[in-house]
C-alpha positions in Angstrom: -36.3 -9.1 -12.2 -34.6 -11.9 -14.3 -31.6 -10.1 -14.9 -31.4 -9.0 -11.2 -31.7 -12.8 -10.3 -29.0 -13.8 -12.9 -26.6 -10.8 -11.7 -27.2 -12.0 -8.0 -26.3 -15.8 -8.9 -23.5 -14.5 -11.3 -22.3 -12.8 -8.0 -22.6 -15.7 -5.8 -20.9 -17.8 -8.5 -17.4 -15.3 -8.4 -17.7 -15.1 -4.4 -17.1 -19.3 -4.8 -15.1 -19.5 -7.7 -12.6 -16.8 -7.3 -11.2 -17.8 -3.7 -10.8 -21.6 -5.5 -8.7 -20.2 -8.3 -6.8 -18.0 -6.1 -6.0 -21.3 -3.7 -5.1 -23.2 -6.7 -2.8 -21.1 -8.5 -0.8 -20.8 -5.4 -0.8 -24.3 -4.5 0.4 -24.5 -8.0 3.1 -21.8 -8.6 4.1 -22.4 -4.8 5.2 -25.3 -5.0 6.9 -25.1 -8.7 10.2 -23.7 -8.2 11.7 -20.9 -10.2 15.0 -20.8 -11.6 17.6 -20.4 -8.9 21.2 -21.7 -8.3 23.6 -23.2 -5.8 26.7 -21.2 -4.7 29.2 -20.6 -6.9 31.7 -23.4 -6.0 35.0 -23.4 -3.6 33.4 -19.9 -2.3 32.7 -19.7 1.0 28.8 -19.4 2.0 26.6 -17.3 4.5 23.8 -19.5 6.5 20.6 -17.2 6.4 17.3 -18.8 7.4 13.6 -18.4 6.9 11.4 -18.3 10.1 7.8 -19.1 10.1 5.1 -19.3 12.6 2.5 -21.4 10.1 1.1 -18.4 8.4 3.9 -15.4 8.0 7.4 -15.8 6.7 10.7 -13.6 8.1 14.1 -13.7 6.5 16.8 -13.9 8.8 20.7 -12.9 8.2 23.4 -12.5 10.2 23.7 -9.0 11.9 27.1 -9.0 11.0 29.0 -10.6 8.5 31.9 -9.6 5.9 31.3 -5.8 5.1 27.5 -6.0 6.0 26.6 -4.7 9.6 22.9 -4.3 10.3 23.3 -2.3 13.5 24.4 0.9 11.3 21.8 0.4 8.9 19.0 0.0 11.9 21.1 3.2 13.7 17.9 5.2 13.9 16.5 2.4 16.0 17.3 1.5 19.7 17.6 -1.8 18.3 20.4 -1.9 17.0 22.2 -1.8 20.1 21.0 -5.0 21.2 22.9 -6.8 18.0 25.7 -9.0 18.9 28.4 -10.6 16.9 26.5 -14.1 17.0 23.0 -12.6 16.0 20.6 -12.6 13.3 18.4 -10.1 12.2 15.0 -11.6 11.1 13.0 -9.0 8.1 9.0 -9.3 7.9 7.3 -6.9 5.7 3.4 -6.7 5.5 0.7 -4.2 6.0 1.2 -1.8 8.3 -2.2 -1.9 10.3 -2.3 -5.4 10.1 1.0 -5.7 11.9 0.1 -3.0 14.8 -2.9 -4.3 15.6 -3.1 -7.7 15.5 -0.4 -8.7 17.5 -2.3 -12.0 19.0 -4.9 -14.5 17.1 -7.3 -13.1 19.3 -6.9 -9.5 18.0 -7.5 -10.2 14.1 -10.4 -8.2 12.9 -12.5 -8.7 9.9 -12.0 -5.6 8.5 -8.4 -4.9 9.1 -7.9 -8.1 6.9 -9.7 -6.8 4.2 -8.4 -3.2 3.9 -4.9 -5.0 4.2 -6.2 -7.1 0.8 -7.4 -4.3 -0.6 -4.1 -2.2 -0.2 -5.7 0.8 1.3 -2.6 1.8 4.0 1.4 1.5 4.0 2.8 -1.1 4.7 5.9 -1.6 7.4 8.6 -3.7 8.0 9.6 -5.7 11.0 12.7 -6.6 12.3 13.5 -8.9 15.2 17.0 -9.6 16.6 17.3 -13.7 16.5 19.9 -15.3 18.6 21.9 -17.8 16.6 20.9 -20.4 18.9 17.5 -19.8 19.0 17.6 -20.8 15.2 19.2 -24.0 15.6 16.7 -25.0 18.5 13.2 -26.5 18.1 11.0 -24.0 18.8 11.4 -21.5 16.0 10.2 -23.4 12.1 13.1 -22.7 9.9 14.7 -23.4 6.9 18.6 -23.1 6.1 19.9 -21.6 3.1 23.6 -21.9 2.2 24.2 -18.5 0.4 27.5 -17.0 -1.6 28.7 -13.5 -1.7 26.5 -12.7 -4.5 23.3 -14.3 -3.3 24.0 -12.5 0.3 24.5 -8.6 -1.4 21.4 -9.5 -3.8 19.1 -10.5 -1.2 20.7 -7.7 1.3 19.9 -5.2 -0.8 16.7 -5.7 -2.2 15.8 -6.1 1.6 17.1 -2.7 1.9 14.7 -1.5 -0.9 11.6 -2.4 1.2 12.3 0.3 3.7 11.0 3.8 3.0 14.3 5.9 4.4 14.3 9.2 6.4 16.0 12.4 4.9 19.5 10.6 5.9 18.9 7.7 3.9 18.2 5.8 7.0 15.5 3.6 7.6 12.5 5.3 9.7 11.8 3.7 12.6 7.4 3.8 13.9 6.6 5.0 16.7 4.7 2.8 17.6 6.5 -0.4 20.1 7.5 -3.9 18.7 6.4 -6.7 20.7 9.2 -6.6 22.9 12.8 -5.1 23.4 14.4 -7.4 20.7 11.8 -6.5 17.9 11.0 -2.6 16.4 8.8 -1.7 13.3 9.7 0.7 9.9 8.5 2.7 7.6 8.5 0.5 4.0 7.7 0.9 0.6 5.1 -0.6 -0.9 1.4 -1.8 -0.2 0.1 -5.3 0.8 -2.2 -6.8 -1.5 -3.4 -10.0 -2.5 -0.9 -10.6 -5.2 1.8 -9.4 -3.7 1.4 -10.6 0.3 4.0 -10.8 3.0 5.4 -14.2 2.3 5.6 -13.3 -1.8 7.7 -10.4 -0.9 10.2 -12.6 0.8 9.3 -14.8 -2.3 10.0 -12.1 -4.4 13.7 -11.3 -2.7 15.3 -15.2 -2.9 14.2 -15.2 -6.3 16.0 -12.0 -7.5 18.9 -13.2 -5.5 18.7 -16.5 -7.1 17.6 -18.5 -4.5 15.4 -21.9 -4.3 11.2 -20.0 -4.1 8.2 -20.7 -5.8 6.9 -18.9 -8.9 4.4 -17.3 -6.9 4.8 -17.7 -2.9 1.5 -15.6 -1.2 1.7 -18.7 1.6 4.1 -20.2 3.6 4.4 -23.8 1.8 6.2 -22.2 -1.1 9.2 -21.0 1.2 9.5 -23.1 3.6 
């Protein structure tokens, strides 16, 4: 019975703990910046943006721009006939059931949080189209990044690594609807956990591409 009582209050004692460390370690990595750098000098530079709506982070770049167009790369999907020339394409990637069914506050579930944390589906991708002036207005929570050729093809393509691509090479577009006509969801690579969440996956991109992030970025605060 006493080592039943001293399991239970071990228990108890993780159950507090563990959340506190988690909280503080990101708080702390967050907000310490990892090495990055400004663009190269007299080279011209690419705005791309960081959206947030308080708790999840998208990465927005333009839909087209030098030799980079993002309707032929979204062909598969009927949205990429709704990219214009002044348009941004915003990616969010994250855990696929999470995404499909809790599209309002009021729809988040107890358990699909906790099979998301526990990495127990696929994850997806989602892509919005973003009207340039949408960005520059005050509704949307952004943050402007001035980026160079290199930092753009870095960041493009390890964006393009977190699709899982069809037989063509093409990303695979879900059956299942956005939330409206500008926004569709993918098949990605990967699974969601609580080391490697949404926003530490965009984390994860500006800091291969040598952009200002956290160390560790499972929040919004160390992106934006």
């Amino acid at each position: 019975m006493r080592h039943l009582r001293r399991f239970f209050l071990i228990l108890c004692l993780a159950v507090v703990t563990l959340p506190v460390l988690y909280g503080a370690a990101a708080l702390a990595l967050g907000l310490l910046p990892a090495p990055h750098r400004q663009p190269s000098p007299g080279q011209p530079t690419v705005p791309v943006y960081l959206i947030s709506n308080g708790w999840h982070v998208w990465v927005a770049l333009p839909a087209q721009t030098g030799d980079t167009d993002w309707s032929t790369w979204l062909a598969e999907s009927r949205l990429a006939g709704r990219l214009g020339d002044s348009d941004y394409v915003a990616f969010g990637w994250g855990d696929r059931d999470f995404y499909l069914n809790t599209r309002r506050p009021v729809d988040f579930r107890p358990d699909l949080a906790i099979a998301a944390l526990l990495g127990r589906g696929p994850a997806a991708m989602h892509v919005m189209r973003v009207p340039e002036t949408r960005l520059n207005g005050p509704e949307l929570k952004t943050r402007r990044l001035e980026v160079d050729a290199l930092q753009y093809h870095a960041l493009a393509a390890y964006i393009q690594t977190g699709f899982a691509p069809g037989g063509n090479g093409r990303p695979q577009p879900l059956t299942e609807p956005g939330f409206g006509l500008d926004d569709a969801f993918f098949e990605a690579t990967g699974r969601y956990s609580p080391f490697r969440t949404c926003n530490e996956w965009i984390g994860a991109g500006l800091r291969a591409a040598g952009l200002k992030a956290g160390w560790w970025t499972p929040f919004p605060y160390g992106l934006i």
